[in-house]
N, C-alpha and C positions, 0 to 999 in steps of 0.2 A: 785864566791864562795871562803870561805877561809876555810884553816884547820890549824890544831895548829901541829907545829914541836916538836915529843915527845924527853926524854933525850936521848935515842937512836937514833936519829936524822928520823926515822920513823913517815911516815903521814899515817894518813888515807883519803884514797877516798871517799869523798862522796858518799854515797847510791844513790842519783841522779844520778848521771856520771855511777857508777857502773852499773846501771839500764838502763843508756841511750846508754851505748857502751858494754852492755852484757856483762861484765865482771864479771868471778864467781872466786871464791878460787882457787889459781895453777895455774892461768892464767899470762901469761907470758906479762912484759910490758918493753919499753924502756925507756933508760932515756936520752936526750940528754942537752947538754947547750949548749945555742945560747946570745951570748953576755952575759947578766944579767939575764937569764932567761932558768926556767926550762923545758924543753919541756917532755911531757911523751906520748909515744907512742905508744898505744895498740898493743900487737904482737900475731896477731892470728893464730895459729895452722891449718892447713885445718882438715877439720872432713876425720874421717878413713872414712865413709861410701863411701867421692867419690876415693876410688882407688880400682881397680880390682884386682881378683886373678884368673889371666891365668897360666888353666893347663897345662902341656906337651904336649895333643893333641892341642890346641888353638894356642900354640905358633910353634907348626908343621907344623899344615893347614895354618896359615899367612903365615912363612916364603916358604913354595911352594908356596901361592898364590902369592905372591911377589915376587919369583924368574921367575913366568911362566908371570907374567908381564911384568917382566926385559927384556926376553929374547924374548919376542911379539915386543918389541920397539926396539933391536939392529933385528932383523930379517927384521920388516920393514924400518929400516933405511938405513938398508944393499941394501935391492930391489931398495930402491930412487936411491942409489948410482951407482946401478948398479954392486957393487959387490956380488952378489949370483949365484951359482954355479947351 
């Protein structure tokens, strides 16, 4: 595919390409050179949807469950060793 370099030194993407790597308006792209050559590099944003909002209870109940873990595996490692009281 070709495109014409405007006097602003500004291309446009194809509608194809656009289409074919789901790129919309705002979307963020790289531009690298490689020898003679312009590499452009779609840079996709992860979508908000996959990251969580843990509440203060959430992040309470992990961190006990996780310290009552912790402290299950130094107790039995203690008993292998033989040092428990």
């Amino acid at each position: 595919m070709e495109t014409t370099l405007s006097s602003k030194g500004q291309i446009v993407i194809p509608k194809e390409v656009r289409e074919k790597l789901g790129l919309k308006p705002g979307d963020k792209v790289r531009l690298q050179v490689e020898d003679k050559k312009i590499v452009l590099q779609f840079h996709a944003e992860p979508p908000e949807e996959i990251f969580v909002r843990a509440g203060g209870q959430l992040v309470d109940q992990t961190l006990r469950e996780a310290k009552q873990a912790d402290e299950l595996k130094i107790k039995r490692l203690l008993e292998r060793l033989g040092a428990t009281e």
